[in-house]
C-alpha positions in Angstrom: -16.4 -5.2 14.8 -17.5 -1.6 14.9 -15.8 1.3 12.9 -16.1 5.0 12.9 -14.9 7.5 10.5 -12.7 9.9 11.9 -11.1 13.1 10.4 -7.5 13.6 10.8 -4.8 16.5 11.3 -4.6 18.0 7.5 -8.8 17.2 6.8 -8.6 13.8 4.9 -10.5 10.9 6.9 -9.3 7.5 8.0 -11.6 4.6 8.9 -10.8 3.2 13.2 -11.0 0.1 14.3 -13.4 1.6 17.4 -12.8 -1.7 19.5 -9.0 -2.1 18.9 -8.5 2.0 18.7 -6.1 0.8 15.1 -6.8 3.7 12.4 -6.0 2.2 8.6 -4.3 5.9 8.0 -2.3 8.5 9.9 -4.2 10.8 12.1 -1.8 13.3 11.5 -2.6 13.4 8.3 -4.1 10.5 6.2 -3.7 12.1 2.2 -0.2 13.5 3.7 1.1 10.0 4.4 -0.2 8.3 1.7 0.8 10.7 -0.8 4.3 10.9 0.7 5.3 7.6 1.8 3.6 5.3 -1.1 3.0 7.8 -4.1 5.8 10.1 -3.9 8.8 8.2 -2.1 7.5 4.5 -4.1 5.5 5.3 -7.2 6.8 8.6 -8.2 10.2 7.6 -7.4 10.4 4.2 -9.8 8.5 6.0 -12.3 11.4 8.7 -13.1 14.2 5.9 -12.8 12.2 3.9 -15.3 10.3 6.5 -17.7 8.9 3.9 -20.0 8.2 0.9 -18.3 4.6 -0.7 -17.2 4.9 0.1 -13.3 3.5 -2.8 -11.4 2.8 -2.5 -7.9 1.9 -5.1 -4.6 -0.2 -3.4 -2.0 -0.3 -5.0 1.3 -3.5 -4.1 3.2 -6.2 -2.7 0.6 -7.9 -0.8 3.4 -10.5 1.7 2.7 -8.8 1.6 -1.0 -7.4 5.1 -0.8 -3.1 3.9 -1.9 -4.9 2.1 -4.6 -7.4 5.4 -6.0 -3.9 7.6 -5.6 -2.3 5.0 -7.6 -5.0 5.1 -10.2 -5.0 8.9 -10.3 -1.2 9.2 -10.6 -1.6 6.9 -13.4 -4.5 8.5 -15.2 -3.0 11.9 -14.8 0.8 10.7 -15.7 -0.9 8.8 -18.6 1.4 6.2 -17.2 0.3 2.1 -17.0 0.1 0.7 -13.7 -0.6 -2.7 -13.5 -1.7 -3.2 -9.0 -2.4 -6.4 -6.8 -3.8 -5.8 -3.5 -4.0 -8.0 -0.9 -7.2 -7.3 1.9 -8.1 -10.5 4.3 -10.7 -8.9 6.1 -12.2 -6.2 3.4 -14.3 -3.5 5.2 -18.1 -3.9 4.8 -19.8 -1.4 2.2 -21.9 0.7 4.1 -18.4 1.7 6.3 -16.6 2.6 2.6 -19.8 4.3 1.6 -19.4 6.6 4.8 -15.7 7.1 4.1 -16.5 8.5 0.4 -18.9 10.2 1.6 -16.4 12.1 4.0 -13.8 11.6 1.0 -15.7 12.9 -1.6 -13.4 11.1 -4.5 -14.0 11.0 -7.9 -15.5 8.6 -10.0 -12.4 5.7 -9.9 -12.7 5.3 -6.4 -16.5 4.2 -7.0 -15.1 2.0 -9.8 -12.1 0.4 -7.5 -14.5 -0.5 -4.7 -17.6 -1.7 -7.3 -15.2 -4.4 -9.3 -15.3 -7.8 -8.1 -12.3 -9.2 -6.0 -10.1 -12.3 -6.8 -10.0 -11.1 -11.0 -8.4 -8.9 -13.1 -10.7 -5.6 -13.9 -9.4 -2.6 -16.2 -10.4 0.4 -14.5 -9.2 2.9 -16.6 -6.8 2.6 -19.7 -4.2 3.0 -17.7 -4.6 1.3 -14.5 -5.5 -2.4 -13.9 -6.5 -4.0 -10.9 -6.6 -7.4 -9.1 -8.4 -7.2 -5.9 -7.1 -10.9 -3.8 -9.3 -11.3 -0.3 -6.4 -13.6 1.6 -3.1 -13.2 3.1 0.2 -12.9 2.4 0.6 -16.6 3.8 -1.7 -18.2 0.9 -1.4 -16.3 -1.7 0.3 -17.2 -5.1 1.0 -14.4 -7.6 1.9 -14.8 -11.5 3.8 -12.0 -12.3 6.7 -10.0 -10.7 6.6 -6.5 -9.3 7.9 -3.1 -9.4 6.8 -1.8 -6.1 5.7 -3.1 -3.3 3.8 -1.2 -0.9 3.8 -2.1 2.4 1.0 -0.4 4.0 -0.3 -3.5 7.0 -1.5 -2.8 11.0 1.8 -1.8 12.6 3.7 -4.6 14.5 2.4 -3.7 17.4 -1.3 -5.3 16.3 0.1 -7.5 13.7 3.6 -8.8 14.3 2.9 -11.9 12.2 3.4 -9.7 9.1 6.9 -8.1 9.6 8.6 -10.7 9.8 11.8 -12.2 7.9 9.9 -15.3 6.9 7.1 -12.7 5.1 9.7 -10.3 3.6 11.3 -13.0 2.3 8.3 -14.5 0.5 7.2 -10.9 -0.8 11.3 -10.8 -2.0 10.2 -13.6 -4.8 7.4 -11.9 -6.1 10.0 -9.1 -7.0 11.7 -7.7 -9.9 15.9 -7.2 -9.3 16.3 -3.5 -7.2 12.5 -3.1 -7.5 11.6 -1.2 -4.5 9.6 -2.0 -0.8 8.3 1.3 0.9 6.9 1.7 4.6 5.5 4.0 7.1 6.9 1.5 9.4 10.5 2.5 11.1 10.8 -0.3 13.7 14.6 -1.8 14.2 12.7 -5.3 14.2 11.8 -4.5 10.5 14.8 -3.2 9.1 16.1 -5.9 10.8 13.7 -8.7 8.8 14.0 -6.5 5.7 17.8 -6.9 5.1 17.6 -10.2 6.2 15.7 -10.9 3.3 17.8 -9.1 1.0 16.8 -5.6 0.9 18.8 -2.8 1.2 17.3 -0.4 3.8 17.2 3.8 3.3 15.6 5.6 5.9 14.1 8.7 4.8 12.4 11.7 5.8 8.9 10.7 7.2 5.1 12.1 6.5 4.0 14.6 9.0 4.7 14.1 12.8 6.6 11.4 11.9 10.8 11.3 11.7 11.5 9.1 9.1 9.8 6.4 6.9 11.6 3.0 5.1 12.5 2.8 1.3 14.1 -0.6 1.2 15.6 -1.8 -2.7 15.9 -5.7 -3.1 19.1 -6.7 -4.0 18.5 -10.5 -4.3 21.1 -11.1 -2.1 19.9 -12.4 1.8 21.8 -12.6 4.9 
């Protein structure tokens, strides 16, 4: 499977799938829709409703790690505990996430969140622990409940395995009551499968070039 590195509209990168033409971020605007969907409409969000608590967050689709390095910034900045699972079945080799820091130009935690080793716990930072798993959503078991989830796969057009009731419901018992699920994804065949499985589905204003985005809160309540 070959990859490229390819810049994108506001001068972050993404990494593309060259043989499947799939890009793991926007190309409008890769920070832009990272930063608005899962930091500022997910993370930032819970955060003020819940000033003191441990935020502890599901990512699905690690990626080139970049959700998970603004997670750990937010956190080392806000001074703020974050507690984040990932889930990645197919991680990306490491000479492509050499090229994409090298584009990137991070700091030092996005080194450390790529150099731990997957399938334990690591402590990054004071503030922000990790657990890299290398499965799926299908097979993995979890041990604690979450805050956030964020819901970052393929679209449903290349992976419509993963937005599906059956999947949203199973990510519904890994969560904490009116913890939150947010989305890039806007497709009436998810809002659908989300409040089937007992979310509660706001549409809100989307990253750029894009009209709106999904914030869905589980109720614990399924149709």
């Amino acid at each position: 499977m070959e990859h490229e590195i390819r810049a994108t509209a506001d001068g972050s990168f993404t990494v593309v799938k060259k043989d499947q033409g799939i890009t793991y971020h926007s190309l409008h605007g890769a920070a832009s829709e990272s930063m608005h969907v899962y930091i500022n409409a997910g993370l930032q969000y819970f955060a003020d409703q819940h000033p003191d608590a441990v935020i502890r967050i599901l990512e699905m689709g690690f990626g080139t790690g970049f959700n998970a390095y603004l997670s750990a910034m937010w956190a080392t900045g806000q001074l703020r505990k974050v507690v984040y699972e990932t889930l990645e079945k197919y991680p990306l080799p490491a000479s492509i996430i050499s090229a994409y820091a090298d584009h990137l130009k991070p700091g030092i935690l996005f080194q450390q969140i790529h150099g731990v080793s997957w399938n334990q716990w690591e402590v990054i930072d004071p503030y922000f622990t990790l657990y890299k798993h290398t499965g799926d959503i299908f097979t993995a078991s979890f041990q604690q409940l979450y805050d956030i989830v964020f819901y970052d796969a393929f679209a449903p057009t290349a992976q419509p395995e993963l937005w599906t009731e059956e999947v949203f419901r199973k990510i519904a018992t890994t969560m904490n009551p009116n913890g939150i699920l947010v989305t890039y994804c806007t497709k009436g065949i998810v809002k659908r499968a989300l409040k089937a499985a007992g979310f509660k589905v706001q549409a809100l204003p989307g990253p750029p070039r894009k009209r709106e985005m999904l914030r869905a809160v589980y109720t614990g309540s399924s149709l």
